[in-house]
C-alpha positions in Angstrom: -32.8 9.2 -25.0 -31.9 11.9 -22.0 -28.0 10.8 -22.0 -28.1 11.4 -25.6 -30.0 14.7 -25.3 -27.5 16.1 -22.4 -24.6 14.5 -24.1 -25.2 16.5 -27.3 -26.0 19.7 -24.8 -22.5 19.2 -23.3 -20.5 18.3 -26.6 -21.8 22.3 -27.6 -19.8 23.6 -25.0 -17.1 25.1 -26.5 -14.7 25.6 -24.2 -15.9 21.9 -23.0 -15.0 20.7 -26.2 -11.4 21.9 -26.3 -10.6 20.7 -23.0 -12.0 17.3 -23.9 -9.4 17.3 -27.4 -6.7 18.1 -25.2 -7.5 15.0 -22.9 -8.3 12.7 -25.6 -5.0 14.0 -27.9 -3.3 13.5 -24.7 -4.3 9.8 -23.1 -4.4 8.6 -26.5 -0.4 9.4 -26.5 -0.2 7.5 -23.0 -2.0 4.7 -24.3 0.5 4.5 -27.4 3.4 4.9 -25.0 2.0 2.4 -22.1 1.5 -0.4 -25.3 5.2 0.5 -26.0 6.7 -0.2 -22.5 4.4 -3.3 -21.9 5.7 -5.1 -24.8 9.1 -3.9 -24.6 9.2 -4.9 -20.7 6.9 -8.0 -20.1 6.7 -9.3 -24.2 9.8 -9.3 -26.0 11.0 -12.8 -26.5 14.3 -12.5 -25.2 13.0 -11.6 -21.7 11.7 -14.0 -19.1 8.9 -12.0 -17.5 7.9 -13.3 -13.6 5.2 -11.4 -11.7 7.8 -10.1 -9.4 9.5 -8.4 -12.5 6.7 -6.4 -13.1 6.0 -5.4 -10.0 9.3 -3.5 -10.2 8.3 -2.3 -13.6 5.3 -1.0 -11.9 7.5 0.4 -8.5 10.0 2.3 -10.8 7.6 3.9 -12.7 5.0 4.3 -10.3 5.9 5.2 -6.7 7.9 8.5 -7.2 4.4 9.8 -8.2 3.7 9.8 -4.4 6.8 12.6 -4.5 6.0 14.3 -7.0 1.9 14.4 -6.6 1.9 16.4 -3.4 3.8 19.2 -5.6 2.2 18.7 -8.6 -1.3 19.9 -6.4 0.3 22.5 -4.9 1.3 24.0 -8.3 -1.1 23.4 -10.0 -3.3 25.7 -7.5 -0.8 28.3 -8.7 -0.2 28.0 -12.3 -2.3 28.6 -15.2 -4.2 24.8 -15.8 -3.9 25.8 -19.3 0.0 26.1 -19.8 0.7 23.0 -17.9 -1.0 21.0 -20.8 1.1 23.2 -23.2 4.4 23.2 -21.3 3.5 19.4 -19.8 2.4 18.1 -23.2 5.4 20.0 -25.0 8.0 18.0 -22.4 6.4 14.7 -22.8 6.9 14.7 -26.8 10.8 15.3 -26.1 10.9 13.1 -23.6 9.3 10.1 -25.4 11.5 10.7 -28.0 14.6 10.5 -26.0 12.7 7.3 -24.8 12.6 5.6 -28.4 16.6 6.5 -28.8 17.3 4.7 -25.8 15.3 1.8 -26.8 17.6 1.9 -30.0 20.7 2.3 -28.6 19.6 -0.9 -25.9 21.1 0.9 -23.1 21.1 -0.8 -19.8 17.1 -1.0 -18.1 17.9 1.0 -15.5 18.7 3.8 -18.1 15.3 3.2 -19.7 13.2 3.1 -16.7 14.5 6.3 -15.6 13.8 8.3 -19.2 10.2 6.4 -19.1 9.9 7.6 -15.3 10.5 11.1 -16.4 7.7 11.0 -18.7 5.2 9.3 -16.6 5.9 12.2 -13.7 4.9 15.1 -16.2 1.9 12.9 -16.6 0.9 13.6 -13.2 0.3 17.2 -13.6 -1.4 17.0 -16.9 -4.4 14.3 -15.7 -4.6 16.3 -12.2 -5.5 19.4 -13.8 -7.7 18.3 -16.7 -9.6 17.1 -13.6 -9.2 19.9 -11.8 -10.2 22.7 -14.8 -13.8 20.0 -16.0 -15.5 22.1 -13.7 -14.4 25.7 -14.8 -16.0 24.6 -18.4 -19.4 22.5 -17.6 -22.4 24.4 -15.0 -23.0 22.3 -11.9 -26.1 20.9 -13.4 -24.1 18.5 -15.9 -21.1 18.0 -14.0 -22.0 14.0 -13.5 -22.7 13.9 -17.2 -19.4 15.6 -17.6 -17.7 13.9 -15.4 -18.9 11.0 -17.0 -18.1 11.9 -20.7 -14.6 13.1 -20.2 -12.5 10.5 -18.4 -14.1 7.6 -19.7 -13.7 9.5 -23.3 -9.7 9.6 -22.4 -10.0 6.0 -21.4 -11.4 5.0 -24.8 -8.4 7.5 -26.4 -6.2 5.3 -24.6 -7.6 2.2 -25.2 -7.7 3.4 -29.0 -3.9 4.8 -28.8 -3.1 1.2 -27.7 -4.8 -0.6 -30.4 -2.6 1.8 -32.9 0.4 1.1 -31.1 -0.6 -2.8 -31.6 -1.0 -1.9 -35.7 2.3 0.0 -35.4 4.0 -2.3 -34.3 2.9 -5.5 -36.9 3.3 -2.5 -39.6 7.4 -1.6 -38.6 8.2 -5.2 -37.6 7.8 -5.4 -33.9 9.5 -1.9 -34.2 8.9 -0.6 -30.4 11.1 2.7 -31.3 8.6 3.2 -33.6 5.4 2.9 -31.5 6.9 5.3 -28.5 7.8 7.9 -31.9 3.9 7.9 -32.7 3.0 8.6 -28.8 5.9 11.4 -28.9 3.8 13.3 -31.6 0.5 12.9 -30.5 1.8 14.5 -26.9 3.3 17.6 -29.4 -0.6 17.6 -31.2 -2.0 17.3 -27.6 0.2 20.7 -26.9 -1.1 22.3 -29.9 -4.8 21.8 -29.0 -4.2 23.2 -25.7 -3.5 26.6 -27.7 -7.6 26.9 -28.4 -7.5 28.0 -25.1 -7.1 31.0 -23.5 -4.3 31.1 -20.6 -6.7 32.0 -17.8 -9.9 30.3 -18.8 -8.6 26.8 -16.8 -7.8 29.0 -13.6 -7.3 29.0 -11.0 -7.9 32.6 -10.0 -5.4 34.0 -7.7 -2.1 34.0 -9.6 0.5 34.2 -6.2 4.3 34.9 -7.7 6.2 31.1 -7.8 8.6 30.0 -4.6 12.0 29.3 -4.5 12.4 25.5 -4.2 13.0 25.4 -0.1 9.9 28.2 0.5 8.0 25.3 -1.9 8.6 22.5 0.4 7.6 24.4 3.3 4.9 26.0 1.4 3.4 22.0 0.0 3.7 20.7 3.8 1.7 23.9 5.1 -1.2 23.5 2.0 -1.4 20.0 1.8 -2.1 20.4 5.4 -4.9 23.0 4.5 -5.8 20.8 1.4 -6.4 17.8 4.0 -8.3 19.4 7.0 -10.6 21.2 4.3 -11.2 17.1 3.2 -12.1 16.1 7.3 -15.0 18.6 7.7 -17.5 16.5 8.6 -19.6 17.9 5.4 -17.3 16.0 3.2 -17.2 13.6 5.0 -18.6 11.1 1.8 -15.6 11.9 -0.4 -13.4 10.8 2.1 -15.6 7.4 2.2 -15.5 7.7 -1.6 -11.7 8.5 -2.6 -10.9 5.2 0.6 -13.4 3.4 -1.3 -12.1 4.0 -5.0 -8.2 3.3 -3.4 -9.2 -0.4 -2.6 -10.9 -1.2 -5.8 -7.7 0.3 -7.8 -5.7 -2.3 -5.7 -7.4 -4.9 -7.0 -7.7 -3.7 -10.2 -3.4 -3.5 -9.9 -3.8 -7.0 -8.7 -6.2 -8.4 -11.6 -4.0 -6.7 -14.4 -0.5 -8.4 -13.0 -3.0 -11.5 -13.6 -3.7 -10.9 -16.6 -0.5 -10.2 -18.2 0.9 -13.2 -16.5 -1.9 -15.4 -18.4 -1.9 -14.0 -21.7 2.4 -13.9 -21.7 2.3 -17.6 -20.7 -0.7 -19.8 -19.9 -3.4 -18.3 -22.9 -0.5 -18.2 -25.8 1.7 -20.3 -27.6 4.0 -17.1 -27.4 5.3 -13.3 -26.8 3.4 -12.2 -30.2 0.4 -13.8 -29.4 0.7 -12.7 -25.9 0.4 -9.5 -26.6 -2.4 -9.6 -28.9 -4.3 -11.6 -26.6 -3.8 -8.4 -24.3 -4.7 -6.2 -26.8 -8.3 -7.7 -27.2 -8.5 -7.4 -23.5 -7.6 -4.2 -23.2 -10.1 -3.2 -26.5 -12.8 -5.4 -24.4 -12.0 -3.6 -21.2 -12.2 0.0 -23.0 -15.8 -1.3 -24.0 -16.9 -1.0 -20.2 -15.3 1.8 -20.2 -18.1 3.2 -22.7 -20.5 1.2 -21.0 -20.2 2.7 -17.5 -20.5 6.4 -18.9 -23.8 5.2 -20.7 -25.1 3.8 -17.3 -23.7 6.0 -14.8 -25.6 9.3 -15.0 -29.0 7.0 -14.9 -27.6 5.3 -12.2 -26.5 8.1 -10.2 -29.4 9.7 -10.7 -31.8 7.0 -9.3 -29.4 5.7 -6.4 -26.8 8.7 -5.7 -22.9 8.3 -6.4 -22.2 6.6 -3.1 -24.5 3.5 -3.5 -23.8 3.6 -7.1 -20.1 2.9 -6.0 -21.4 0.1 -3.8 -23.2 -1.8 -6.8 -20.2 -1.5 -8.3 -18.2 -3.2 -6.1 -20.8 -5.7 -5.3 -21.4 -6.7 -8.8 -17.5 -7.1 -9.0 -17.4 -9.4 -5.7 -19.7 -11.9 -7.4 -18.6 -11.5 -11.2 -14.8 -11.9 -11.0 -14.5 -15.1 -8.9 -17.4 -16.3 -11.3 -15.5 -15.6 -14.7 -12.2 -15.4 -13.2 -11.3 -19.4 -11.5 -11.7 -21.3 -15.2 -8.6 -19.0 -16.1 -9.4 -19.3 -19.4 -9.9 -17.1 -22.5 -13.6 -16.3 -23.3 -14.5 -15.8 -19.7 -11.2 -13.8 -19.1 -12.7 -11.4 -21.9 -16.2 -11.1 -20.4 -14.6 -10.2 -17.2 -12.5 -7.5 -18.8 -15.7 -5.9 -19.6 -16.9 -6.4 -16.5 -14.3 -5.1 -14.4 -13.4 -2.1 -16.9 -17.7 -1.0 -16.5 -17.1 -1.2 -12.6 -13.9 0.2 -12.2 -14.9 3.7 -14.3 -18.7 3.4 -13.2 -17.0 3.5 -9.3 -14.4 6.3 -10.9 -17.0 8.6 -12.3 -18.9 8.4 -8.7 -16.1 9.3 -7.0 -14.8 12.3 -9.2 -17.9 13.5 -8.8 -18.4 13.1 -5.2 -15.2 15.0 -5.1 -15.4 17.7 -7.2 -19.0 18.9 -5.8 -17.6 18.8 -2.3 -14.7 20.4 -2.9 -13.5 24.8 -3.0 -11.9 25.3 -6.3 -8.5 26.5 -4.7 -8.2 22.9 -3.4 -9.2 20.8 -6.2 -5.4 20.4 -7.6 -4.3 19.2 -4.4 -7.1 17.1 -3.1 -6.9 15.5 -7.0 -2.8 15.2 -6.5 -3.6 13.2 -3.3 -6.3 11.2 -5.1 -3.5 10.0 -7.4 -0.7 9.3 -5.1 -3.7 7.0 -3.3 -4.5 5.2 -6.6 -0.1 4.6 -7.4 0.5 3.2 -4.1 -2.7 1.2 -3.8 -1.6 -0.2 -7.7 2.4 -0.7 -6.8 0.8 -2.4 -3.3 -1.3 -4.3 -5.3 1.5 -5.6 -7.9 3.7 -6.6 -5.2 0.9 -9.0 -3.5 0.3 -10.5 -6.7 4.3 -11.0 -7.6 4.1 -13.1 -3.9 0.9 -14.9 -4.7 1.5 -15.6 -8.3 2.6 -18.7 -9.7 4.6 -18.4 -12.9 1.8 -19.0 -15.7 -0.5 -16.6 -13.8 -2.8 -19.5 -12.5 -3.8 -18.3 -8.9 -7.2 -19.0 -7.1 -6.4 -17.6 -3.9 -5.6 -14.3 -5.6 -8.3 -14.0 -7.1 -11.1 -15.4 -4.0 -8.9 -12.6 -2.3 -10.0 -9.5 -4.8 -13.5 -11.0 -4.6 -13.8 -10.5 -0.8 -12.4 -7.2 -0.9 -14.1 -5.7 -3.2 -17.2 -6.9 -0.8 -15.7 -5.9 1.9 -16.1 -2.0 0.0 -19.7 -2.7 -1.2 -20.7 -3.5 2.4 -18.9 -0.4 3.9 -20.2 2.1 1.4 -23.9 0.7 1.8 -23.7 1.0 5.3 -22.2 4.4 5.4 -25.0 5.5 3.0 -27.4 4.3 5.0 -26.5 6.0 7.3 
């Protein structure tokens, strides 16, 4: 098969391949840690989860990334790619450890939320530069494939770290101290692999001496500035349709997930345990379309070009979700997690790539920093409309008819823009 053929061309890059061990060591760790904070905030049995609870979850941990992305772009168009995974990934292990000893000690949640916030922001600048360095290791040529490979690889690491943090956690008796102690050593292995690397490989290539903090701000207004009017030329004019595009289809996917959770904590289970192992097979199900979509999307980005590809996707999710969604119950739940885990990363790839081709190097931190404060809002947004709209077992037709016309709404607009 081509993909197959390219796939094995790409996996000989070496430089490609140590970047990838550094992403999968790395999201593998956030999966491990994300499976730790979901059971420790929505399913531990002496907690009464309501949507509206985790939509604050999600607002805590979530919205300072729209402070800290801006400067996390801006920096990381200044600092060696290559020792923010060290540094980044270095911090992150200390920091989930600190984590598991609050967890321990059951300090107040505030207390929690803020060590879990801390490690979540580092975050930031680790998955904005791997995205930003993928195109300083792969030639133009296999960029989609690339592009393809890479995130949807981290996805699966994820997906992966979540299912050990699942066995973990049966293994130490619901231990969740011990689940964020695995992710805290894969972020120190994830540190280690960055060391393959040499410190300038990842670039960027002008090396300008670091601000004081006050010359910073001035210095983030004045480049995201830059950053923003080097997105409006009208020659890039499809990533901005793309990254708009990409924003609404994360809100929904914010919106489905709050659904989720809410079903498999209440209305699919007979309890927290089997709660969270229902979510678990979701989540294993969804990582599957994860795989799927970086089969399919090179093909199909080859025969109908990123920006209708993104279209499909949203098309095929407009009449699939309502379809498997409104029974709210188990087996079409599933198939839909496959469904809307192939769309969601089949959109993602497109966009990434639309984005990366369009963009100068020197701006690809910040324009990718921007692309995530888009996705957090959009997600935190989309929690909050689904804490009004839920009932307490999860049960909502109106939310989901709702995610259905939007994500038409985004088919129609990127067809028509292509057409154009």
């Amino acid at each position: 098969m081509p993909v197959v053929r390219d796939l094995r061309v790409l996996l000989r890059l070496r430089n490609f391949r140590r970047l990838l061990a550094v992403r999968l060591l790395s999201q593998g760790a956030d999966g491990v840690y994300q499976v730790a904070l979901a059971a420790y905030v929505v399913f531990s049995p002496e907690k009464q989860t309501s949507p509206a609870a985790i939509a604050s979850a999600m607002a805590v941990l979530l919205l300072p990334y729209s402070l800290v992305g801006p400067f996390a772009g801006v920096l990381l168009d200044r600092w060696r790619r290559r020792q923010v995974f060290l540094h980044g990934n270095l911090l992150r292990a200390l920091l989930a450890a600190v984590t598991a000893a609050l967890m321990a000690a059951q300090v107040p949640d505030w207390l929690f939320y803020a060590s879990a916030l801390c490690v979540t922001a580092v975050n930031r600048f680790v998955l904005a530069g791997l995205s930003a360095a993928l195109p300083r290791v792969v030639d133009t040529e296999r960029l989609v494939l690339a592009n393809s490979l890479s995130p949807t690889a981290g996805t699966l690491a994820a997906t992966i770290g979540g299912g050990l943090a699942f066995s973990v956690r049966l293994l130490a008796s619901d231990s969740d101290t011990a689940v964020v102690l695995l992710g805290a050593t894969l972020y120190l292995f994830a540190a280690l692999a960055s060391l393959s690397m040499a410190p300038g490989l990842l670039g960027p290539d002008r090396h300008p001496a670091r601000p004081s903090l006050g010359a910073a701000v001035i210095t983030t207004a004045r480049d995201l500035r830059e950053a923003i009017r080097h997105l409006a030329e009208p020659r890039r004019r499809e990533a901005v349709w793309a990254l708009l595009s990409m924003t609404v289809m994360r809100f929904c996917y914010g919106a489905l997930l709050v659904l989720v959770l809410m079903l498999c904590r209440y209305a699919l289970s007979s309890g927290p345990d089997d709660g969270l192992g229902l979510l678990g097979l979701a989540l294993g199900i969804s990582g599957a379309g994860f795989f799927a979509a970086a089969v399919v999307t090179p093909w199909a980005v080859g025969r109908l070009g990123p920006g209708r590809w993104i279209a499909v996707c949203a098309a095929t999710a407009a009449v699939l979700e309502p379809a498997l969604g409104l029974p709210f119950t188990t087996v079409p739940m599933l198939i839909a997690s496959f469904v809307l885990g192939l769309i969601t990363q089949g959109a993602k790839i497109a966009t990434d790539t639309i984005v990366q081709s369009s963009v100068d190097d020197d701006f690809r931190g910040r324009i990718f920093s921007v692309y995530d404060v888009l996705f957090n809002v959009a997600f935190v947004g989309a929690a909050g409309v689904a804490a009004l709209m839920l009932p307490p077992d999860g049960r909502s037709a109106v939310l989901v008819v709702t995610v259905a016309l939007i994500y038409a709404g985004v088919s129609t607009f990127m067809a028509r823009f292509e057409r154009r």
